[in-house]
C-alpha positions as CSV (number, residue, x, y, z in Angstrom):
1,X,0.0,0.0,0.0
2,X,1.2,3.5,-0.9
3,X,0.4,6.3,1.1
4,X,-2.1,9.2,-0.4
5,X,-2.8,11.9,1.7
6,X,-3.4,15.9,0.9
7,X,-5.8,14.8,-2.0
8,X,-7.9,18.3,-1.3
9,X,-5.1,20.5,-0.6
10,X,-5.1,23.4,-3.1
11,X,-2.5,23.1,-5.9
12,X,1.3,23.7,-5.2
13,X,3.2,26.3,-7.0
14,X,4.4,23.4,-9.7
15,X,1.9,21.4,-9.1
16,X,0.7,20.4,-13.0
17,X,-2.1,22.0,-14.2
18,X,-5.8,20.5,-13.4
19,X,-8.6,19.8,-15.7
20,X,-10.4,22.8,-14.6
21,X,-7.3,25.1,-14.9
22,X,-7.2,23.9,-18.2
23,X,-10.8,24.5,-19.3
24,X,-10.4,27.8,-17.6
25,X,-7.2,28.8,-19.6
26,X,-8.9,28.1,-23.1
27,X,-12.0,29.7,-22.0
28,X,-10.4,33.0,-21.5
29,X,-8.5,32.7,-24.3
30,X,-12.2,32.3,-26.1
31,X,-13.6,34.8,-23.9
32,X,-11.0,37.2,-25.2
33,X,-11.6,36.3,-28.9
34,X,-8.4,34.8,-29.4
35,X,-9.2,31.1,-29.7
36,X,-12.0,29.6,-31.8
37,X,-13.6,26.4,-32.7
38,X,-11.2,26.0,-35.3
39,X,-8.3,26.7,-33.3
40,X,-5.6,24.0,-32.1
41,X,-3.9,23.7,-29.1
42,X,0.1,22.6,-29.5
43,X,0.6,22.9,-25.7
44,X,-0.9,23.9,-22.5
45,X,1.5,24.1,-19.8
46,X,2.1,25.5,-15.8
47,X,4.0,28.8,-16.6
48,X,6.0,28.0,-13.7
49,X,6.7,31.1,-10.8
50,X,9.6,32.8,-10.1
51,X,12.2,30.5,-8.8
52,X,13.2,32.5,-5.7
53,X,9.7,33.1,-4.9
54,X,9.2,29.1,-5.0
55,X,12.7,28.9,-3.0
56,X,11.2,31.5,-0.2
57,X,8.1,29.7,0.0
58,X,6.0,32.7,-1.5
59,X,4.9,31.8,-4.4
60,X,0.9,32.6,-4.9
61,X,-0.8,32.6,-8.0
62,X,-1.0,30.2,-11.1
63,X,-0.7,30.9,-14.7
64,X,-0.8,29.0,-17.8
65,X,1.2,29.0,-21.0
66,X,-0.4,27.9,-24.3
67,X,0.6,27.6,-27.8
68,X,-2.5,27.7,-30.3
69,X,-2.4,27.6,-34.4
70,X,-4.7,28.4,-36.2
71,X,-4.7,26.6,-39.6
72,X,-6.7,28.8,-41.8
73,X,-3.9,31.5,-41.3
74,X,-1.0,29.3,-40.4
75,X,-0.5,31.6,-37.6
76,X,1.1,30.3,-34.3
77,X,0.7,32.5,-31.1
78,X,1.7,32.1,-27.4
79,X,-0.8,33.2,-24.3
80,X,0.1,33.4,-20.9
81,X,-3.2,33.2,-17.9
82,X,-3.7,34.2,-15.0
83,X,-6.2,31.6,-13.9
84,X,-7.6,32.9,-11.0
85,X,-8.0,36.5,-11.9
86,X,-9.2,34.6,-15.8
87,X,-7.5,37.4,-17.6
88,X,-4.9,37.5,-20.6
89,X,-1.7,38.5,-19.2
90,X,0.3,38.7,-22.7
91,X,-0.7,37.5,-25.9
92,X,2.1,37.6,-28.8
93,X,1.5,35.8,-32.9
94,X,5.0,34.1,-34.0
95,X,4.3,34.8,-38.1
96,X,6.1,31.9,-39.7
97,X,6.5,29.9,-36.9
98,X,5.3,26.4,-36.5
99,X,4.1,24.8,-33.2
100,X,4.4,20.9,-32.8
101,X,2.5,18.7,-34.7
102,X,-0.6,17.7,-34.0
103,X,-3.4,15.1,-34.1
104,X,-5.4,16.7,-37.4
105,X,-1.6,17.0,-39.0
106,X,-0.8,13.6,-39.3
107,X,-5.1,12.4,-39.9
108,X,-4.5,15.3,-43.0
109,X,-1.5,14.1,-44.0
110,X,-2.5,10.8,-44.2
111,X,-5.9,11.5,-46.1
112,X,-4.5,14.0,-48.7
113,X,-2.0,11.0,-49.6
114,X,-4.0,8.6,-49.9
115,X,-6.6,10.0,-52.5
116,X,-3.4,11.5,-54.3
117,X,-3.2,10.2,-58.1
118,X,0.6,10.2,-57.8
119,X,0.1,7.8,-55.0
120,X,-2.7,5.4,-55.7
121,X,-0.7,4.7,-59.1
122,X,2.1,4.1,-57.4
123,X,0.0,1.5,-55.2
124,X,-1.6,0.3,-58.2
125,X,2.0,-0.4,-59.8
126,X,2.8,-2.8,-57.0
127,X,-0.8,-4.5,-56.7
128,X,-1.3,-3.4,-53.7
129,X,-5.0,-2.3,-52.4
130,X,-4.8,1.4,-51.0
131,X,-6.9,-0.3,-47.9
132,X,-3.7,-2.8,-46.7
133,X,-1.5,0.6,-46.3
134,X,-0.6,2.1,-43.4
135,X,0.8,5.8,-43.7
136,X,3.0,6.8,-41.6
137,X,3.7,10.5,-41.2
138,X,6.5,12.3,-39.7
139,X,8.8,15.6,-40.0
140,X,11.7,16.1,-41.7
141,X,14.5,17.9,-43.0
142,X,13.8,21.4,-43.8
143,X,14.2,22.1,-47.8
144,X,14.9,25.0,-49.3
145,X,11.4,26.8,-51.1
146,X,9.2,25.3,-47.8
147,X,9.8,28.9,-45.6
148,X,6.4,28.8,-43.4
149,X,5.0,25.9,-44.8
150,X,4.0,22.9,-42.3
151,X,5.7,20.0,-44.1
152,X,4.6,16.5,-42.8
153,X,7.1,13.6,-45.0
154,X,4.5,10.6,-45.4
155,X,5.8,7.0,-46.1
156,X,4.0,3.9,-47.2
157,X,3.9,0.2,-45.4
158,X,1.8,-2.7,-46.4
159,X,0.1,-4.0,-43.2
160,X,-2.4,-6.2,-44.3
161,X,-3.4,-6.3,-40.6
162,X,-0.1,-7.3,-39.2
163,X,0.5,-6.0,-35.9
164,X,3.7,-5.0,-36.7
165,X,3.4,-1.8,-39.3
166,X,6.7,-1.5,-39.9
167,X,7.7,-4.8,-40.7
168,X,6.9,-4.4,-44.7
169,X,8.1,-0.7,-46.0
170,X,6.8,-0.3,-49.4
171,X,10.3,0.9,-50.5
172,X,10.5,4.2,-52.8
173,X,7.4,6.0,-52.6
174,X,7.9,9.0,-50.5
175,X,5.4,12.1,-50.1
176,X,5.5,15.7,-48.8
177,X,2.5,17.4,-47.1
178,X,1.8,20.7,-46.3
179,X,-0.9,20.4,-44.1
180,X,-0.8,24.6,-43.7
181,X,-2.4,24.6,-47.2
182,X,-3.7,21.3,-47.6
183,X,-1.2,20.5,-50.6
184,X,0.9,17.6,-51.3
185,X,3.9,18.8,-52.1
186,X,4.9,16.0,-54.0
187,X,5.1,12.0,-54.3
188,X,8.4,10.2,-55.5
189,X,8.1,6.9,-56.7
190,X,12.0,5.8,-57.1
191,X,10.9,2.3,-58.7
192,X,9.7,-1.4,-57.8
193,X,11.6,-3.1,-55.0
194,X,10.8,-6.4,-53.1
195,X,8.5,-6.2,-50.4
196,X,9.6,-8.4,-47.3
197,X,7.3,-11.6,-47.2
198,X,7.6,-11.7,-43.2
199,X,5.1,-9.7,-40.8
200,X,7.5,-9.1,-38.1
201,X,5.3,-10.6,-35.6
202,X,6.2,-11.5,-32.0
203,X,5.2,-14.4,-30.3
204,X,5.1,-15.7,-26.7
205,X,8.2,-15.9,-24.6
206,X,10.1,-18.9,-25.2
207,X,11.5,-18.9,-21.5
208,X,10.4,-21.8,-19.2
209,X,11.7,-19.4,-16.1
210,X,9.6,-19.4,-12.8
211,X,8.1,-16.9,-12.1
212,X,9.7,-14.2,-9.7
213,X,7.8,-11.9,-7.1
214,X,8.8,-9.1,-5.4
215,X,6.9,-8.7,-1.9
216,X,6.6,-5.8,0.4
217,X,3.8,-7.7,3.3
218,X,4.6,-4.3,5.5
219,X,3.7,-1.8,3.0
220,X,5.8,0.7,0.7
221,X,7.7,3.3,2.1
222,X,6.6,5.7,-0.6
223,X,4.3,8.7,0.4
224,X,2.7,11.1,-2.0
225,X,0.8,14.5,-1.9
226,X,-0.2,15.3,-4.9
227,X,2.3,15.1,-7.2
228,X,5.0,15.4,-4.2
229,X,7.1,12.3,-3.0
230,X,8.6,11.8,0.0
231,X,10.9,8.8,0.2
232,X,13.6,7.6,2.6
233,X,15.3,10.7,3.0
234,X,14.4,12.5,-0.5
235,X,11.8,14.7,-1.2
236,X,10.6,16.1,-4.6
237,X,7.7,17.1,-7.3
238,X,6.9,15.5,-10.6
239,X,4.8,16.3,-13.3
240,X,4.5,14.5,-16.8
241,X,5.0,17.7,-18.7
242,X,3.2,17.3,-22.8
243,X,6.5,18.8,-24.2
244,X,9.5,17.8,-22.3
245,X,7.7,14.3,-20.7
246,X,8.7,13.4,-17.0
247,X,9.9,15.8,-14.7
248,X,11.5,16.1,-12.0
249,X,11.2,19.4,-9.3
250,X,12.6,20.3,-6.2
251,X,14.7,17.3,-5.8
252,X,16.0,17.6,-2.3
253,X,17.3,15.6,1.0
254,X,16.1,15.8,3.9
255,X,17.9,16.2,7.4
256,X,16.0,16.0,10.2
257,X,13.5,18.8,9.5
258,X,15.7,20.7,6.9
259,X,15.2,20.1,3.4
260,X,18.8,21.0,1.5
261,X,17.9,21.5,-2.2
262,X,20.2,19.7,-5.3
263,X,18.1,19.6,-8.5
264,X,15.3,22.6,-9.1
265,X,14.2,20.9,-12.6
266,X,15.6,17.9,-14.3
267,X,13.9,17.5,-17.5
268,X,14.4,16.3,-21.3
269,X,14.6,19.5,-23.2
270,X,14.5,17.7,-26.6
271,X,15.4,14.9,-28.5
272,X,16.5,14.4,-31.9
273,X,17.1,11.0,-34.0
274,X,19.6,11.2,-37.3
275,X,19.3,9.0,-39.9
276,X,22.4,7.9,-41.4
277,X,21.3,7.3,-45.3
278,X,22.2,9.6,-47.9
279,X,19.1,7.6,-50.5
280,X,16.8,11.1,-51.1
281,X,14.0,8.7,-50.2
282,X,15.4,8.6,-46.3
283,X,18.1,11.5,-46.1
284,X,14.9,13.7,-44.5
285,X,15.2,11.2,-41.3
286,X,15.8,13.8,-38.3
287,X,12.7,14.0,-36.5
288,X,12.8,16.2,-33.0
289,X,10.5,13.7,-31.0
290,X,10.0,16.2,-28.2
291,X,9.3,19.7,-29.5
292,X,7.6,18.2,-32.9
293,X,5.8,15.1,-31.1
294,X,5.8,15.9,-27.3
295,X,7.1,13.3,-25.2
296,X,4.3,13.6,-23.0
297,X,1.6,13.6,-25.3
298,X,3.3,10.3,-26.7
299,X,3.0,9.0,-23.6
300,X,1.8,5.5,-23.7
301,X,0.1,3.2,-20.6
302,X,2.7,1.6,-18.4
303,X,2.3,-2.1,-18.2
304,X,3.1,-3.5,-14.4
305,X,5.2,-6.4,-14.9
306,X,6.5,-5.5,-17.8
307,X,7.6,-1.7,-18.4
308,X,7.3,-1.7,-14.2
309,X,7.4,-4.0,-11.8
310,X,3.9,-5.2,-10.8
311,X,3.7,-3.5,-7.2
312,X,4.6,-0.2,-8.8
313,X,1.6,2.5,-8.4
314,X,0.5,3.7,-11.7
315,X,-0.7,7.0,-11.9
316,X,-3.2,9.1,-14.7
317,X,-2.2,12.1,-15.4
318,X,-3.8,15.2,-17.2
319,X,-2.8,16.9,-20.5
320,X,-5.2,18.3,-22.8
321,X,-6.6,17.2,-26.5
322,X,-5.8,19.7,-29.3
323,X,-9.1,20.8,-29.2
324,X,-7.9,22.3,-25.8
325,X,-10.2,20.0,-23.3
326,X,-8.5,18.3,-20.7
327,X,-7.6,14.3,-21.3
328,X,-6.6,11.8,-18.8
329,X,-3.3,9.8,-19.7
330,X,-4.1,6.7,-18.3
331,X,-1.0,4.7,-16.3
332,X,1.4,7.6,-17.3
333,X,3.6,7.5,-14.5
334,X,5.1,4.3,-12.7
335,X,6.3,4.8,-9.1
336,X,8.0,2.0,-7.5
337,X,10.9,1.0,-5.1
338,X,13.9,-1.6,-6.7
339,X,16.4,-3.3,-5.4
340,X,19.6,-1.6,-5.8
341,X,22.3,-4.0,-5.3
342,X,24.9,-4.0,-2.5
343,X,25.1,-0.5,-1.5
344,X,28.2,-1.3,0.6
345,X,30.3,-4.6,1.7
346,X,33.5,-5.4,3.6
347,X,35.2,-8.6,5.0
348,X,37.4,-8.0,8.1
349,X,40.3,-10.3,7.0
350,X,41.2,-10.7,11.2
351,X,38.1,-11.7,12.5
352,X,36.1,-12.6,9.4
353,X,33.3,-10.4,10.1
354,X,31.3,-9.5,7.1
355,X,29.7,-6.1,7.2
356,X,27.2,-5.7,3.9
357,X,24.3,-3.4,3.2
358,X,21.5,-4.0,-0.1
359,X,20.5,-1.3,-1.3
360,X,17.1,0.4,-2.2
361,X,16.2,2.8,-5.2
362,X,13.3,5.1,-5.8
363,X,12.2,4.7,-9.2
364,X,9.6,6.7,-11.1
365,X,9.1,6.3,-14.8
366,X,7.6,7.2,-18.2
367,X,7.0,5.7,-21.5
368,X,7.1,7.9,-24.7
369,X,5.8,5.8,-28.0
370,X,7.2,8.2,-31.1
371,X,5.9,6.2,-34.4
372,X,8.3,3.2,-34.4
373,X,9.9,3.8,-31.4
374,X,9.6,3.9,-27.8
375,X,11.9,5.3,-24.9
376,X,11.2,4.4,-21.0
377,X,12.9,7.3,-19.5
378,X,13.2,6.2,-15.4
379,X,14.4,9.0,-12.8
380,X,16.1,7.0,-9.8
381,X,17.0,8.1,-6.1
382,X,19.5,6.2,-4.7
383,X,19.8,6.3,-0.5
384,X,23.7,7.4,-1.0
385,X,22.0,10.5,-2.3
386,X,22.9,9.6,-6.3
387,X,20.3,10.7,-8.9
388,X,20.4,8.4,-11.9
389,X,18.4,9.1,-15.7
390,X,18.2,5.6,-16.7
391,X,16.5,5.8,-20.6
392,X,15.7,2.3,-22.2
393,X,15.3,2.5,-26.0
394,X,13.1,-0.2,-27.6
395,X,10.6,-0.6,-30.2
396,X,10.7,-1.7,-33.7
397,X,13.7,-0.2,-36.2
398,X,13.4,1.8,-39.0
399,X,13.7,-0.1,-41.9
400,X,13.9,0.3,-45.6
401,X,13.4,-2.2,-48.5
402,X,16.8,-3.8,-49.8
403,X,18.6,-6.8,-50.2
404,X,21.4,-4.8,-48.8
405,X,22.7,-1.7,-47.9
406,X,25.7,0.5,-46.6
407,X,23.2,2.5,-44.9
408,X,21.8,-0.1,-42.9
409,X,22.3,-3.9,-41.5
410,X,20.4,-6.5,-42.9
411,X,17.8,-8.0,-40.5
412,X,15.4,-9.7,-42.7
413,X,15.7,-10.7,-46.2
414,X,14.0,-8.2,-48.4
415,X,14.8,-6.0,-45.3
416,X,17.6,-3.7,-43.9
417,X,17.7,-1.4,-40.6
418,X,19.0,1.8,-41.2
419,X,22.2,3.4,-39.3
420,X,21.1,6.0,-37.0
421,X,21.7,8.3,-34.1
422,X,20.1,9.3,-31.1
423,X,20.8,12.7,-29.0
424,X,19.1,13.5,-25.7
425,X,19.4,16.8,-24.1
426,X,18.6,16.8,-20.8
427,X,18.5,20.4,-18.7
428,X,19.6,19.8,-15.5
429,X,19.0,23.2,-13.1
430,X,20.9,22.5,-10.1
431,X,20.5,24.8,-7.0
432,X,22.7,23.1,-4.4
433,X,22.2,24.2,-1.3
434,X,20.0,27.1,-2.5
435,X,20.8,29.1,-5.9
436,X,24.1,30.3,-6.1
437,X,26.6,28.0,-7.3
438,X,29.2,27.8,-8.9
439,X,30.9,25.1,-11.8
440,X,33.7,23.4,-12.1
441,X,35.6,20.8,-14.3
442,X,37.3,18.0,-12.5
443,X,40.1,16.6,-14.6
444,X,42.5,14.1,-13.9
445,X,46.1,14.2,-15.0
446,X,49.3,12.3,-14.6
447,X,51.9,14.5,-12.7
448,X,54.8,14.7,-15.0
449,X,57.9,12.1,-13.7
450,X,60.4,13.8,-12.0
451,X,61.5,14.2,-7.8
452,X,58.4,14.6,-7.0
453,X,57.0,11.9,-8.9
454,X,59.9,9.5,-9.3
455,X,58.1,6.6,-10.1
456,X,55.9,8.2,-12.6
457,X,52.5,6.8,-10.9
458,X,51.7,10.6,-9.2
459,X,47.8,11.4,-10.6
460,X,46.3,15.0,-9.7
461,X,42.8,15.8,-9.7
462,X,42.1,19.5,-10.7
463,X,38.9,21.0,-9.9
464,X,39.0,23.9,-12.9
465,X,36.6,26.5,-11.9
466,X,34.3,27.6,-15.2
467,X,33.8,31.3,-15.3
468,X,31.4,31.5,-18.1
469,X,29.1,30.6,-20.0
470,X,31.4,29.9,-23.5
471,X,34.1,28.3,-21.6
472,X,31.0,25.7,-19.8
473,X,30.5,24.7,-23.5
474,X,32.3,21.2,-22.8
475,X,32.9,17.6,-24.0
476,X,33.3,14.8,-22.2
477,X,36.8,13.4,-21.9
478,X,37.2,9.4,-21.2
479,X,41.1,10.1,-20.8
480,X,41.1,12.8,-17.9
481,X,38.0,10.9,-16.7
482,X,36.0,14.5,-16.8
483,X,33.0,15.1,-14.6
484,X,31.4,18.5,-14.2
485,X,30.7,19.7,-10.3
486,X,28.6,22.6,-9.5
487,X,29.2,23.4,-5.6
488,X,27.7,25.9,-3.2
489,X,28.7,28.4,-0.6
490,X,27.9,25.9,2.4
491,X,31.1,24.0,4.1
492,X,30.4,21.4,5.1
493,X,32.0,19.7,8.4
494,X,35.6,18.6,6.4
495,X,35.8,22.3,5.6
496,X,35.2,22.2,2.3
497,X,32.1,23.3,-0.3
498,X,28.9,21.0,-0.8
499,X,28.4,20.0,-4.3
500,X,27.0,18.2,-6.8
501,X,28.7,16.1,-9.7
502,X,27.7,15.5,-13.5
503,X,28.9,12.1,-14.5
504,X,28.2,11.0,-17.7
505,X,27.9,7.4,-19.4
506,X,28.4,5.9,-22.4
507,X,27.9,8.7,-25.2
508,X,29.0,9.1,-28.6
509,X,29.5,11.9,-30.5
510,X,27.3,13.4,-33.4
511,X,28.7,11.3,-36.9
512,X,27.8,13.6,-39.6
513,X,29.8,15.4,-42.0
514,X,30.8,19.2,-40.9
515,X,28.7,21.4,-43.1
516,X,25.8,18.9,-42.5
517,X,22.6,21.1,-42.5
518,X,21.3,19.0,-39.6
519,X,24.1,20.4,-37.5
520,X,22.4,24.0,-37.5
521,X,19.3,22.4,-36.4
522,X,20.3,20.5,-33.8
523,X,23.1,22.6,-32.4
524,X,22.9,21.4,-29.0
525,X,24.3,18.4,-30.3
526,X,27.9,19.9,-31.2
527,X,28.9,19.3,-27.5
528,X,28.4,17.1,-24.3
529,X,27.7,19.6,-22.0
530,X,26.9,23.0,-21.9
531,X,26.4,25.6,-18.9
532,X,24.0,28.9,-18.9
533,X,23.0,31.2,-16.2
534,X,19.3,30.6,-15.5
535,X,16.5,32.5,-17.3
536,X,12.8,31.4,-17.8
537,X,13.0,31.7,-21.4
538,X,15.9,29.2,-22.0
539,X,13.7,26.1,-21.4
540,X,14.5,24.1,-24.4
541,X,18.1,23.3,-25.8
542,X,17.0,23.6,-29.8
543,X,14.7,26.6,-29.3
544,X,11.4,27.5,-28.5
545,X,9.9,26.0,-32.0
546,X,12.0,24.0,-34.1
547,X,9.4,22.5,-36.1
548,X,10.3,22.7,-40.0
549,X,12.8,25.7,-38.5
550,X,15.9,25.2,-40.5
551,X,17.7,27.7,-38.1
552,X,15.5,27.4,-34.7
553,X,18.5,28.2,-32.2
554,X,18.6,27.0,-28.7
555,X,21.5,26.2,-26.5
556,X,24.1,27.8,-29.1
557,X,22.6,31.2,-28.5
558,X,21.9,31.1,-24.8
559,X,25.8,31.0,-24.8
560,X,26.9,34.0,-26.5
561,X,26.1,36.9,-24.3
562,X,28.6,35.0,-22.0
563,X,26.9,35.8,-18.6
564,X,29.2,34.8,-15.9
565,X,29.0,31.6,-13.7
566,X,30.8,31.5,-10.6
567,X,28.3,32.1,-7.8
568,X,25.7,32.2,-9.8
569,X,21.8,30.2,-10.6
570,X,23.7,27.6,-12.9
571,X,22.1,25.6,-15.6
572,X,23.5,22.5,-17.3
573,X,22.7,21.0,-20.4
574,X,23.8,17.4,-20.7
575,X,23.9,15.8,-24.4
576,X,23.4,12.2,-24.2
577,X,24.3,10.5,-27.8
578,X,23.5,6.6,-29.0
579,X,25.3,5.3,-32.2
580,X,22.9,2.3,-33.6
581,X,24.1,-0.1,-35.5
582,X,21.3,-2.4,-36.3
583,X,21.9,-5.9,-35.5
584,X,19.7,-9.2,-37.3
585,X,19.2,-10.1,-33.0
586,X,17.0,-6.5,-32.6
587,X,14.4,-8.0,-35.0
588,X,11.1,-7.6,-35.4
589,X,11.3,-5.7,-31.8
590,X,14.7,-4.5,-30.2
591,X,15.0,-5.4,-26.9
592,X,16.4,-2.5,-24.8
593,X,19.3,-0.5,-24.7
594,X,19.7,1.4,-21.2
595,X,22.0,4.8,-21.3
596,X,22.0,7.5,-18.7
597,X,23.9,9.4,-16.7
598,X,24.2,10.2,-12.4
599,X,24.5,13.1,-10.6
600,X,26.3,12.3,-7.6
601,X,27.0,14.2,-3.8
602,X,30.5,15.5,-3.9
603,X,31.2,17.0,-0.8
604,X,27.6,17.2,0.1
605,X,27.8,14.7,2.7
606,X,30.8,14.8,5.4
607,X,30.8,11.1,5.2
608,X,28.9,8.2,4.1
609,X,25.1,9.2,4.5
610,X,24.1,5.4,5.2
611,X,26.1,5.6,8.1
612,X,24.8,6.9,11.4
């Protein structure tokens, strides 16, 4: 059993927004005449409060942010609302700017294709019934003449009422939709080419393994208010945010009655996947799942026992429809505890005592379903005061018709996954102890031999203090085993400063050529980490709208007014990269590749915090 209390308490400052603040933010907003019937709602979100105010416990008010397009003039606009006063507090159009895409996008898309001449002939060419095709829609690479336009790239796969829709890609027929004017662009039909005979289908687990159950007969140890956890000794917010996905606020620890603040907001800024295949027919493969799709809109229903373990508590959650009405995301959010492994473990070699501790993780979790793929993203609290970002990538690959390819590894026989890249940005805005902090890198060096390193084995750790904001644009360095640590001005009882470590994982670096296009989209890619002093309007690391945006800007630009650092509200932006190379073993369905990252207590702690 989980413990629920504070059910009727009012809303919290970051608490998420409810179903009536909602309704009451597009009311206004119709009230005011600046929303109609016809109008669409890209995102309606908690403008969240002044950060100090939050931090002094004086917060009051709530407001709303919401991005609406209208179609008929292909006009984007952003609203802030007060919601208790029900009042417009600004209300701004963005001419040529396009919001994320939306449910009527891709059902347009889809239908304008699909009664195209160009098309059905191409269907008819292969003997193919227009009725076994699915359409799959997605954005793409920006090309030159499509300024303003909202460009949707629409491929074809021959379903036939397999489950899998991506296991049969009817290779070379390849469409462009502007669903701003309700034109297709165009359809290319590059020629004939074998479609794969197999349906991709998955069957029941071969495994003959017992079953294993995890039991808690007193109870979990997990308490929430609202969206506010309180665990062991960490307390926090989350929210499942339709943009940037899970959340994480006011991540803290708790002493006694103090609560000592680490992590304001964690969150996935954006997310961007690079195809690797020069063909024209896939070379538009770079879509931004978060700002184009919304990682929380994507969200699909966790499934206890399999994407969570089955005592986790699974939580709705509220978003809205594009219509602007308020929509429950059923089993959004999985909250569970997990074994952690030994936490500590000694053998006296004297008297053979053993001394050894298990430990116990926090874990709370979120599944994003972005056409063909899907990405568990798991925030976890450890009870040595560790924060680990634990994402699993799964799903089905994309594929493309072929025999072979140096694009792509062969998985099937007609079939062939293509090369591909992954980059997460997560924006990590650490207040340690409170909001001024300061960065540093922490590299270490061998000390050059000599007398006072005669036998060459002398290493030095060197905590480089980062100044500003161009010199915290970073990349991660395996040989001087570089973390980033942002630190306080508390000391703690050793005399030195409290902080808070960056540790990244496995990562790989962006593989495209230099005067790659993509590079100017996705600039936040073009480094591991990068470090800005906090404002509310640098939320997301490849702008506010990137959406057919061939220059959208983002973390790059934050950077170059070169605000200073050092005891400062700092901000980093960690770039997480995957290289995939398809293997034949990740068909029809890949089973999961776990990356991530840690941000560990330096100095936080005067000693070990699991020991009294």
């Amino acid at each position: 059993m989980f413990s629920l209390c504070g059910a009727a308490l009012a809303a919290g400052p970051l608490e998420p927004l409810s179903s009536s603040e909602i309704t009451t933010a597009v009311n206004v907003l119709k009230l005011y005449g600046k929303a109609y019937s016809s109008t669409r709602f890209s995102l309606i979100t908690l403008s969240e409060p002044d950060k100090v105010l939050v931090h002094q416990g004086k917060a009051t008010g709530r407001q709303a942010r919401v991005v609406l397009y209208e179609r008929s003039k292909n006009l984007t606009s952003e609203a802030t609302i007060d919601l208790q006063k029900k009042i417009i507090l600004s209300f701004k159009d963005l001419p040529g700017v396009q919001p994320g895409f939306m449910t009527d996008d891709f059902v347009l898309a889809q239908q304008l294709v699909g009664r195209d001449p160009r098309w059905l002939e191409a269907m008819r060419k292969r003997g193919i019934s227009p009725n076994q095709v699915m359409l799959e829609t997605a954005g793409g690479r920006f090309q030159e003449g499509e300024e303003g336009a909202r460009v949707l790239v629409v491929t074809s796969y021959l379903r036939a009422g397999a489950w899998n829709g991506y296991a049969r890609p009817i290779e070379g027929v390849v469409a462009r939709v502007d669903v701003a004017t309700r034109m297709v662009l165009s359809v290319t039909d590059s020629g004939v080419v074998p479609i794969e005979q197999g349906t991709g289908s998955v069957g029941n687990d071969p495994s003959k393994l017992k079953p294993l159950t995890v039991r808690q007969p007193s109870g979990s140890n997990i308490t929430l208010e609202g969206h506010q956890i309180t665990w062991d000794r960490w307390k926090f917010n989350y929210s499942l945010n339709a943009r940037e996905g899970l959340v994480i606020h006011q991540a803290g620890w708790m002493e006694g009655k103090t609560f000592r603040s680490i992590l304001y907001r964690g969150s996935m800024s954006e997310m961007v996947v690079p195809y690797g295949d020069p063909d024209p027919n896939h070379d538009w493969r770079q879509p931004f799942d978060a700002s184009e799709y919304g990682l929380g809109l994507t969200s699909s229903p966790l499934t206890a026992g399999g994407d969570v373990p089955e005592h986790a508590l699974l939580r709705n959650e509220i978003l809205f429809s594009q219509h602007g009405a308020p929509q429950q995301m059923p089993r959004a959010v999985g909250i569970y505890e997990r074994d952690g492994g030994v936490l500590f473990r000694h053998m006296d070699p004297a008297s053979r005592k053993v001394i050894s501790r298990r430990a116990r993780e926090l874990c709370i979790s979120s599944v994003s379903t972005v056409g063909n793929y899907d990405y568990l993203l798991t925030w976890v609290f450890r009870q040595d005061g560790t924060i680990r970002a634990e994402v699993h990538l799964t799903g089905i690959m994309a594929t493309k018709g072929s025999t072979a390819d140096p694009a792509g590894m062969k998985v099937a026989p007609n079939l062939v996954a293509l090369h591909h890249q992954h980059f997460f940005s997560f924006r990590l805005d650490l207040d340690v102890d409170g909001l001024k902090n300061s960065p540093s890198a922490l590299n270490t060096m061998p000390l050059d031999s000599g007398e006072e390193n005669p036998q060459g084995n002398a290493m030095h750790a060197m905590l480089e203090p980062i100044e500003s904001e161009q010199s915290g644009v970073q990349d991660a360095s395996a040989e001087m085993a570089r973390i980033w640590v942002v630190q306080s001005g508390r000391i703690n009882a050793l005399g030195d400063l409290t902080g808070y470590a960056l540790v990244p994982g496995k990562s790989s670096p962006l593989i495209a050529a230099p005067d790659a296009p993509f590079r100017t989209r996705a600039g936040f890619v073009e480094h591991s980490v990068w470090m800005t002093r906090f404002s509310p309007l640098e939320r997301y690391a490849a702008g506010d709208h990137p959406t057919n945006n061939p220059a959208p800007g983002g973390v790059q630009d934050y950077v170059q007014n070169d605000e200073p650092l050092q005891n400062q509200d700092v901000v980093l932006w960690y770039t997480l990269g995957v290289t995939h190379i398809p293997r034949p073993e990740e068909w029809p369905v890949m089973n999961a590749h776990v990356v991530g990252f840690t941000l560990e207590p330096v100095g936080f702690f005067s000693r070990n915090p699991m020991i009294p």
